[in-house]
C-alpha positions in Angstrom: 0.0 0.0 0.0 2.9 2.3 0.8 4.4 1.4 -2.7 1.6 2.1 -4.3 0.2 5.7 -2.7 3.8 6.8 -2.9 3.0 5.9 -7.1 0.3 7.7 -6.7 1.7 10.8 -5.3 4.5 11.1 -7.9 1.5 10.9 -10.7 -0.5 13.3 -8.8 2.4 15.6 -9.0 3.4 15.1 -12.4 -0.2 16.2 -13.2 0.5 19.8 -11.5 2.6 19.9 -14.4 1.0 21.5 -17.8 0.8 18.6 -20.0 2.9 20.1 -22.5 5.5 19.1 -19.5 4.6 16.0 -18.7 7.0 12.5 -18.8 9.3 13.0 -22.1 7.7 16.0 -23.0 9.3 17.5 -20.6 12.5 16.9 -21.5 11.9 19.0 -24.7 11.1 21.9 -22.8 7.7 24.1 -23.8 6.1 24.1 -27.4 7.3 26.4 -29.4 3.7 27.2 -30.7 2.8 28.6 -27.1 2.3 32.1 -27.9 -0.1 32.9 -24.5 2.1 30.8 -22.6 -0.3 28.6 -21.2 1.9 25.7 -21.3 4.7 27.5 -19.4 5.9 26.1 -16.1 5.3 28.0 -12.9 6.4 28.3 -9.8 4.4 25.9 -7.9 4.7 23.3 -10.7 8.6 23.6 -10.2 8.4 22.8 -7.0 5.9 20.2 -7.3 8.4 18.8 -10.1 11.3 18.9 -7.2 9.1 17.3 -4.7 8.5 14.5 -7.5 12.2 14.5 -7.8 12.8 13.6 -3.9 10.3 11.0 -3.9 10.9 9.0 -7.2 14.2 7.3 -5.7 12.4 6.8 -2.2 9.3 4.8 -4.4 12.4 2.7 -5.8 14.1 2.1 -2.9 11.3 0.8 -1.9 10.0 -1.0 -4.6 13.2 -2.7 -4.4 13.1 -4.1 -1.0 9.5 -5.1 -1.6 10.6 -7.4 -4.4 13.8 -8.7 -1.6 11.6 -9.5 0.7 8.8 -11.3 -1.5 12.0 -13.2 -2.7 13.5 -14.5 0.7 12.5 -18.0 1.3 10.2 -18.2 4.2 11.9 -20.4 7.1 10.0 -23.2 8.3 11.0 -23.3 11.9 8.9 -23.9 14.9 10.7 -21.1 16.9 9.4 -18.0 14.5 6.1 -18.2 16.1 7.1 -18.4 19.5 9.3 -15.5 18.6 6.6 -13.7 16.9 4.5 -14.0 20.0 7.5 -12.8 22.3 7.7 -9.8 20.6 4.3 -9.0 20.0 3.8 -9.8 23.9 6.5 -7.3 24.8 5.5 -4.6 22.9 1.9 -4.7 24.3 3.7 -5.0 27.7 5.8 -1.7 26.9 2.3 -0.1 25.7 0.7 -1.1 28.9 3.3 0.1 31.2 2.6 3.3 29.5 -0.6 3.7 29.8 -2.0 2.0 32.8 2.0 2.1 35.1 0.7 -1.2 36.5 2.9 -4.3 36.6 2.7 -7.3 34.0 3.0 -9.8 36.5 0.6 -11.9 36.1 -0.9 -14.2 40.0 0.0 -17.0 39.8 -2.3 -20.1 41.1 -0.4 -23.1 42.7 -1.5 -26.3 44.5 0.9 -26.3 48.2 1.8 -30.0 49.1 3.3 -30.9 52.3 6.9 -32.1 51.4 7.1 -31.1 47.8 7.7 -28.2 45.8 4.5 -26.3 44.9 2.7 -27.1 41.4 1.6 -24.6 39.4 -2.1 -24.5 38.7 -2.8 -21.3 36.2 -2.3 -17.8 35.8 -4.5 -14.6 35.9 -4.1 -11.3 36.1 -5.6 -7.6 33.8 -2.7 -8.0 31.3 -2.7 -11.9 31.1 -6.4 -11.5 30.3 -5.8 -8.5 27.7 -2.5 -10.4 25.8 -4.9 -13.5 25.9 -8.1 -11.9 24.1 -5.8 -10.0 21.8 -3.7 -12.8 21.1 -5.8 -15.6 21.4 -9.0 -14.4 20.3 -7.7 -12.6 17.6 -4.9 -14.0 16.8 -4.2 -17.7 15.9 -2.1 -18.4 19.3 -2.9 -20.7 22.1 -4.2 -19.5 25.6 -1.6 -21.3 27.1 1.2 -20.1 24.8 0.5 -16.9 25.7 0.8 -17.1 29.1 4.0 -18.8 28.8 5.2 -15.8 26.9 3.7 -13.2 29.2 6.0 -15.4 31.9 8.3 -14.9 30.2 8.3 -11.7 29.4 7.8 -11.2 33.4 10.6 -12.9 34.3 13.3 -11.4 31.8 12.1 -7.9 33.3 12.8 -9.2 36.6 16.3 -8.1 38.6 18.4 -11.0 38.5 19.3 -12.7 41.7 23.1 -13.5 42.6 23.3 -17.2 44.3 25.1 -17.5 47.4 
């Protein structure tokens, strides 16, 4: 869409242009049976013509990284969409520390037994449940993937502890 409203834009502004100054017309200069001058360039289409000028090599430049990133193969590893999720999880985390200046950390549920270490049971919590309905409801992910990657997301944020 970029690619093509940034074609549009040059065309628009190669329209400002009389159309005796248009494409290779232009490079001819003004007809030389243009006694009234009507087909004379002015001062706004010059600098529409130097605007046109900055953003033909931008529209290329990106014309040409479109057609290099169509052309990568796409990687079939099972890590891009956990990575995908990461990063869309931490970016919602750095927009909802932002707005709201609560914590991500999500409660966490666990079942106590007497001699053992405890098991955890679920987790809850306002930004589990948003990254789940955004995520999960909209998106294709798992409930449980993403609170695995909120977790995680959690815990890398957390001060690391030095063992004695």
């Amino acid at each position: 869409m970029a690619l093509a409203s940034l074609t549009d834009a040059i065309s628009k502004l190669d329209s400002v242009r009389p159309a005796g100054q248009r494409g290779l017309q232009a490079v001819f200069g003004s007809p030389l049976d243009d006694t009234k001058g009507l087909e004379e360039f002015n001062e706004f289409g010059s600098r529409c013509w130097h605007v046109e000028m900055k953003v033909a090599p931008i529209a290329q430049a990106l014309s040409r990284l479109i057609e290099a990133e169509v052309a990568k193969p796409k990687p079939a590893k099972s890590g891009d969409r956990k990575r995908r999720l990461r990063t869309l999880v931490e970016a919602l985390a750095v927009w909802w520390r932002s707005v709201t200046g609560k914590s991500l950390a999500p409660y966490v549920h666990a079942k106590r037994l007497d001699h053992h270490p405890a098991i955890v049971v679920g987790r809850r919590g306002q930004f589990v449940e948003l990254a789940q309905a955004v995520f999960s409801g909209i998106d294709e992910f798992a409930e449980s993937e993403v609170i695995s990657a909120v977790t995680n997301v959690h815990e890398s944020q957390l001060p690391k502890r030095k063992n004695k």
